[in-house]
C-alpha positions as CSV (number, residue, x, y, z in Angstrom):
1,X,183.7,111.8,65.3
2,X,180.5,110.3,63.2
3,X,183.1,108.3,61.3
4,X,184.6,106.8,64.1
5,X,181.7,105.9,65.5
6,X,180.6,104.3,62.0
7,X,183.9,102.4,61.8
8,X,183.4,101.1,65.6
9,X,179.9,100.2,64.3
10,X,180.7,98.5,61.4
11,X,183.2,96.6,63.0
12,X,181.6,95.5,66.1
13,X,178.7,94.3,63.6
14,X,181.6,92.4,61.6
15,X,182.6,90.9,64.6
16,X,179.7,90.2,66.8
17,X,176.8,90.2,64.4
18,X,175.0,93.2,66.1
19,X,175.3,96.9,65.6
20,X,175.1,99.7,68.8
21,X,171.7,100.7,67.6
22,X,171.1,97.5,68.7
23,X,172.5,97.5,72.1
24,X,171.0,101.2,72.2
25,X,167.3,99.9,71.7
26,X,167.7,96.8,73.6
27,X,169.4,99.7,76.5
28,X,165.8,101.7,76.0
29,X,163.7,98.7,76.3
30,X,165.2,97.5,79.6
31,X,165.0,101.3,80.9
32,X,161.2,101.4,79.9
33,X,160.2,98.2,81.6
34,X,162.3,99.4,84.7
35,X,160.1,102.3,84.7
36,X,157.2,100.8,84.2
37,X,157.9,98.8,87.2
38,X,158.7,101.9,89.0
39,X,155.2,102.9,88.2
40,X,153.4,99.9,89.4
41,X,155.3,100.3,92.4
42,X,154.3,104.5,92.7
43,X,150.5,103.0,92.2
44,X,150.7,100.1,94.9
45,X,152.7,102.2,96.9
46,X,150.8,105.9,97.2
47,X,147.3,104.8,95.4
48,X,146.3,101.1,96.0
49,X,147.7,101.6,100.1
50,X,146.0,104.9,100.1
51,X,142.3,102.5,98.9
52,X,142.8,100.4,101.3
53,X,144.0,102.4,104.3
54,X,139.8,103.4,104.6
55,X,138.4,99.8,104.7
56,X,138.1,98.4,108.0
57,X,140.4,95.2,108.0
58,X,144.2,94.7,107.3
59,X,143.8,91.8,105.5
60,X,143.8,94.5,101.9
61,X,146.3,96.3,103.2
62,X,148.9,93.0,103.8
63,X,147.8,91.6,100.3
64,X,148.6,94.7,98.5
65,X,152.3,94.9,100.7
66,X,152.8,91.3,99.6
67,X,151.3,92.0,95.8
68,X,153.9,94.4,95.3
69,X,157.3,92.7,95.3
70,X,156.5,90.2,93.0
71,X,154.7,92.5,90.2
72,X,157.6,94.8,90.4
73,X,160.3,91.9,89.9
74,X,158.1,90.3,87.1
75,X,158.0,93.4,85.0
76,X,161.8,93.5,85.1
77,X,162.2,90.3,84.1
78,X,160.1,90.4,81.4
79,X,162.3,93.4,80.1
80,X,165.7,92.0,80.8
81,X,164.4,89.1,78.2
82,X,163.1,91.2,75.8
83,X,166.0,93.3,76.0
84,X,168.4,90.1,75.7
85,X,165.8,88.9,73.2
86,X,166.2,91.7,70.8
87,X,169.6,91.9,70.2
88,X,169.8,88.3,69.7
89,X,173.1,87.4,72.3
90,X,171.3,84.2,73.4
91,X,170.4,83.2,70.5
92,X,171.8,80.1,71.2
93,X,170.0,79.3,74.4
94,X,167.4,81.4,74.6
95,X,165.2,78.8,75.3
96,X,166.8,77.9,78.1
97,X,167.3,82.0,78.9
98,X,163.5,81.7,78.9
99,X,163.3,79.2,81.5
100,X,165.3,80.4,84.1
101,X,163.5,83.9,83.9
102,X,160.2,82.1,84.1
103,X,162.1,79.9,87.1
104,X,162.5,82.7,89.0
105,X,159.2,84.8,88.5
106,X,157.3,81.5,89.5
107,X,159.0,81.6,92.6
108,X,158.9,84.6,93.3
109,X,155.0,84.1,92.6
110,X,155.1,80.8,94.8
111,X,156.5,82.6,97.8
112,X,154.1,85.7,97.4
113,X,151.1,83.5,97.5
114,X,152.2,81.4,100.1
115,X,152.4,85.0,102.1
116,X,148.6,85.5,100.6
117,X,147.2,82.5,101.9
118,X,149.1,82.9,105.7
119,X,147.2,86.3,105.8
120,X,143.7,85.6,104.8
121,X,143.9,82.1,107.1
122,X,145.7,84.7,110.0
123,X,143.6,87.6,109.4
124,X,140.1,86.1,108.5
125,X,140.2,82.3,109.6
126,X,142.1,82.9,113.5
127,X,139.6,85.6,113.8
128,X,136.6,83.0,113.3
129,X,137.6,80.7,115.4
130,X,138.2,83.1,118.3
131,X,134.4,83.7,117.8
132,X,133.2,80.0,118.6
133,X,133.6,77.9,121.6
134,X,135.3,75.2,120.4
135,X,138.6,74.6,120.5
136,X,138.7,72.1,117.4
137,X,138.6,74.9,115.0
138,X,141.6,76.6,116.5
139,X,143.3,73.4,116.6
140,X,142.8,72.6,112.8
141,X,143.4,76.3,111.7
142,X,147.6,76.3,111.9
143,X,147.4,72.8,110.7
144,X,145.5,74.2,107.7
145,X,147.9,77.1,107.6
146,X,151.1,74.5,107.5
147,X,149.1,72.1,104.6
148,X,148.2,74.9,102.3
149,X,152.2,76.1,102.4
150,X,153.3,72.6,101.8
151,X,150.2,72.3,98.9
152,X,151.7,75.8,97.2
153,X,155.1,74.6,97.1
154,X,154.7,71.3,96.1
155,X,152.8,72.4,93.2
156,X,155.5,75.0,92.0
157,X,158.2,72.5,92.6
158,X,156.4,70.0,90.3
159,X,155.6,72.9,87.8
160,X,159.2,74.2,87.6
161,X,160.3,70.6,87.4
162,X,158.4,69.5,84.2
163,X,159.0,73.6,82.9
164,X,162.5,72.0,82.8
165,X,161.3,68.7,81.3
166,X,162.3,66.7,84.3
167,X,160.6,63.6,84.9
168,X,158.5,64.0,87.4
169,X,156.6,60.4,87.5
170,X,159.1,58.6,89.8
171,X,158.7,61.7,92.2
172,X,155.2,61.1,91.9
173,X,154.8,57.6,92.7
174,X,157.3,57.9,95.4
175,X,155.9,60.6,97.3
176,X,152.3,58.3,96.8
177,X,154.1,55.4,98.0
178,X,155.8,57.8,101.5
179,X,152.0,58.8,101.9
180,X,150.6,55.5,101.8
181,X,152.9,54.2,104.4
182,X,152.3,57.1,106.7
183,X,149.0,57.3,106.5
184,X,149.4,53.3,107.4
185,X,151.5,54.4,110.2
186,X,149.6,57.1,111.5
187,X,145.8,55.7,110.8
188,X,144.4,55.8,113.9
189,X,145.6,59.3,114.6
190,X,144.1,60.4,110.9
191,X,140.8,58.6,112.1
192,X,140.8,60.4,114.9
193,X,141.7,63.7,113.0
194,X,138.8,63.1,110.5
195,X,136.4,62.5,113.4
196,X,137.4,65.4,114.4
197,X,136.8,67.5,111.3
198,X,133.6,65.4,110.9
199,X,132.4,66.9,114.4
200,X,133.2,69.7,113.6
201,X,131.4,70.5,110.2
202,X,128.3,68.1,111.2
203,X,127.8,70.1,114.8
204,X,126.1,66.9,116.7
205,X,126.9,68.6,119.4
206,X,128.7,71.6,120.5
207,X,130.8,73.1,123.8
208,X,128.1,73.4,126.3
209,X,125.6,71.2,125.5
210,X,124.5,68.2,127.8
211,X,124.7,64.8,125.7
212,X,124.0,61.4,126.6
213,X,126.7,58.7,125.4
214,X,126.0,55.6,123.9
215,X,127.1,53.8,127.1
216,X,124.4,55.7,128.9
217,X,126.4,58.4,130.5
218,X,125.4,62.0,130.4
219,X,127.4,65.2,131.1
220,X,128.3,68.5,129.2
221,X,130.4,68.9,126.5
222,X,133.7,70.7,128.0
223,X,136.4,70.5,124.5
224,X,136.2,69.2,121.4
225,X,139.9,68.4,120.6
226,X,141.7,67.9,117.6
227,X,142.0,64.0,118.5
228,X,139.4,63.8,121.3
229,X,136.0,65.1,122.9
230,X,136.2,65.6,127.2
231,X,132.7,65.5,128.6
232,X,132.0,66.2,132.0
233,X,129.7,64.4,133.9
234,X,127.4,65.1,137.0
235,X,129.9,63.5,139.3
236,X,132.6,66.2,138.3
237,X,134.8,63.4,136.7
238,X,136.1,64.2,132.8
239,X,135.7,61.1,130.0
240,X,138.2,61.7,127.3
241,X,136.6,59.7,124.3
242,X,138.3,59.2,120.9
243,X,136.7,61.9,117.7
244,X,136.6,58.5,116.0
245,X,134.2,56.6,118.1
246,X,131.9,59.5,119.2
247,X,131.7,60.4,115.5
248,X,130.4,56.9,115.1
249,X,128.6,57.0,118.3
250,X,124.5,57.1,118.4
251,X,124.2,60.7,120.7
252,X,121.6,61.7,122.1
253,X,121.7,66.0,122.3
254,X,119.6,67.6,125.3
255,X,120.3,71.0,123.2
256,X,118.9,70.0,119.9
257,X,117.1,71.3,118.2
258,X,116.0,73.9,120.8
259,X,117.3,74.2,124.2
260,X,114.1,73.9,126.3
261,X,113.3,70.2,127.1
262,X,110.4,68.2,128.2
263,X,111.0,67.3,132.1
264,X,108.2,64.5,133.4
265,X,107.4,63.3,136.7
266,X,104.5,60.4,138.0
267,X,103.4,60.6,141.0
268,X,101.0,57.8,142.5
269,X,98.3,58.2,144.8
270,X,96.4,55.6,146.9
271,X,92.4,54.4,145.2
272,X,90.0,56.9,146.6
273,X,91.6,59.6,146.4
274,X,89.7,62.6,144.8
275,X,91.3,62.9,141.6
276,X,90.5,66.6,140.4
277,X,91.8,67.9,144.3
278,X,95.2,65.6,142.7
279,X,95.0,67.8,139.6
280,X,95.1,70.9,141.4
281,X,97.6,70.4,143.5
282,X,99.8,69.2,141.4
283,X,99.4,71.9,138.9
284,X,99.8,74.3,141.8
285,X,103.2,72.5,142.5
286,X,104.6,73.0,139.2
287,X,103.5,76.4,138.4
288,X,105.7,77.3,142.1
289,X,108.9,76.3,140.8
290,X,110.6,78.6,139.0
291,X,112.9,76.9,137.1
292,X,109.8,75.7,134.5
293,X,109.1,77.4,131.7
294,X,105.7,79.5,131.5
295,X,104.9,78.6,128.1
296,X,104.5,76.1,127.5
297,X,102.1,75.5,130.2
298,X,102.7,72.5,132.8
299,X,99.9,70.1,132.5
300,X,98.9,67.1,134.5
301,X,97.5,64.0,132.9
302,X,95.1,61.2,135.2
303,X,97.6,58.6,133.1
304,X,96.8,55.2,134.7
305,X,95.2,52.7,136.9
306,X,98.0,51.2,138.4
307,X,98.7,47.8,140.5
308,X,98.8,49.5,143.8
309,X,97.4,53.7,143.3
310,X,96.2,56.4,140.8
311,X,98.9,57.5,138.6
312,X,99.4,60.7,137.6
313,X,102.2,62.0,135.0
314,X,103.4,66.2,134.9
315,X,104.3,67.4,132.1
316,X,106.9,70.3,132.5
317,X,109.0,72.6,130.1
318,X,112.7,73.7,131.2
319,X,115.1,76.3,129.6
320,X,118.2,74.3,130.3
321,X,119.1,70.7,130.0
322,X,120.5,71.3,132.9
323,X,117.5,72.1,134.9
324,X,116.3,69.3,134.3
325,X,117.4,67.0,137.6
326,X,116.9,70.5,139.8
327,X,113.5,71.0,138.5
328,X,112.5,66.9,139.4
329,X,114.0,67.4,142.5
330,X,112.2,70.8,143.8
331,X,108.7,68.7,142.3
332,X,109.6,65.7,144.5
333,X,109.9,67.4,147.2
334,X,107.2,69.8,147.0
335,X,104.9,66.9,146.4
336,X,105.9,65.3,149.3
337,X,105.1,68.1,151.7
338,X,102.1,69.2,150.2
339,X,100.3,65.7,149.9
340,X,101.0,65.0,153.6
341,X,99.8,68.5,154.6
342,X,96.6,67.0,152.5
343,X,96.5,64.2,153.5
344,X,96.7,62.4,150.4
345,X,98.2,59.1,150.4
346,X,101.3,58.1,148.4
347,X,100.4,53.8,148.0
348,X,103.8,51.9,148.5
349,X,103.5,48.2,147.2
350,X,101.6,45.9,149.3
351,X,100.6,42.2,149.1
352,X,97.6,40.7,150.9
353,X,98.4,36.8,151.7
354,X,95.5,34.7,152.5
355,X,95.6,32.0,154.4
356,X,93.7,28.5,153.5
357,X,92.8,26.3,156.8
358,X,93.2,22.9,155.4
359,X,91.0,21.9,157.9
């Protein structure tokens, strides 16, 4: 029996160049890295899982799931060519043996991180922008997602290509030259997309807060879009304005940098009036209304000698931009009443006109 296996030996070597001892240890190395990628996959499977089961988010959890696959398939691999390697079959191409088992690991690799980044953007960055008000974030976060995936791949395309010694400067210049003329194509809706993402990461203003445009409108910030901003306005009517004009836009915030804001009111009164029994009054008025703030303190200032009355100017502090035209309007009116049930005169212009007898 040991001689016929000597003579099979000694002639397969004859004929082939390699002995079974050969084939036996390249047979052992392939069984060793299989089971070392059966290990790997015992740890990820019933200690990494197990790690990560106690920590409070999935995200771990998915990454280890995703980990997995592609470890496992790259430590087989990397036996199957050391176990071709060794007994010296591919000789002949084993450089290009090399290359295809590096093709495939990469994408393997290239799919499992593509996976990696969908969870942390699904399980960390959807979870963020549920938490603000805007609806820009949501908007950018799948187109995020979808430009990362492209980013991945396109990156282990052009890797495997030059692995492969393709030229990859024509595929270059022609995907910069199909960029340029989209970008040409599309520019308005990319301005509008940067606007967007300048808004966004600059926060002049944010959903809810009461601006004043440019052209002098004011209302309250209802969405800030991917490609526009809707503000409402105090006739209940929407204006849909561009990202790229409001992010070029001077704007003035009623929010910023603190929601309370100064409200101011002048009141006149006619010469003769007794000017401390104005003070009191009015300081009275503005301490009744409830919408104004405490503290600060409203304060009334004697601020000028006017053309027809004594002018006074109230100083008030409100919560809420939006308090601001309820708060003026509650003074007014309580200013109104109260002066007339002292009678205190409210001086309306007047003109005197003398007339010269020419006589």
């Amino acid at each position: 029996m040991i001689d016929y296996f000597s003579q099979l030996n000694q002639a397969l070597g004859a004929y082939t160049g390699i002995t079974i001892a050969s084939y036996i240890v390249a047979l052992i190395i392939l069984i060793v890295f299989f089971i070392l990628a059966q290990i790997t996959n015992f740890l990820f499977n019933k200690v990494f899982k197990v790690l990560t089961a106690k920590t409070e988010n999935n995200t771990d959890d998915k990454i280890i799931k995703i980990v997995n696959m592609p470890i496992f398939y790259s430590v087989v691999l990397f036996g199957a060519y050391q176990s071709f390697s060794y007994i010296g079959i591919l000789s002949n191409f084993s450089d290009d043996f090399s290359k295809i088992i590096k093709s495939f690991a990469i994408i393997i690799w290239i799919y499992a991180i593509s996976k990696i980044v969908n969870v942390v953007i699904s399980e960390l960055g959807f979870k963020f922008t549920e938490k603000t008000k805007s609806t820009l974030d949501d908007e950018l976060m799948p187109l995020f997602q979808k430009l990362s995936n492209i980013i991945i791949y396109f990156a282990g395309i052009m890797f495997l290509l030059k692995m492969w010694n393709i030229d990859i400067t024509p595929l270059l210049a022609s995907a910069g030259i199909a960029g340029f003329v989209i970008a040409f194509a599309a520019q308005d809706t990319i301005s509008h997309l940067f606007g967007g993402i300048s808004i966004y990461f600059d926060k002049p203003f944010r959903v809810g807060d009461r601006i004043q445009l440019e052209s002098g409108e004011i209302g309250d910030v209802l969405e800030i879009g991917i490609r526009s901003t809707r503000i409402k306005t105090f006739d209940e009517t929407v204006i849909v304005i561009p990202n790229n004009t409001i992010a070029s836009s001077k704007i003035i915030n009623y929010n910023q940098p603190a929601s309370n804001i100064k409200e101011k009111v002048t009141v006149a009164v006619a010469y003769g009036s007794d000017i401390d029994k104005v003070k009191r009054i009015l300081l009275d008025i503005a301490s009744s209304v409830a919408e104004i703030e405490k503290d600060p303190a409203p304060s009334v200032y004697f601020s000028e000698l006017g053309d027809f009355g004594l002018e006074f100017l109230i100083v008030t502090w409100v919560d809420n931009p939006q308090k601001k035209f309820i708060v003026k309007t509650k003074m007014n009116e309580e200013i109104y009443r109260r002066f007339g049930e002292e009678n205190i005169e409210i001086p309306y212009p007047t003109q005197d006109i003398y007339l010269k007898n020419s006589k």
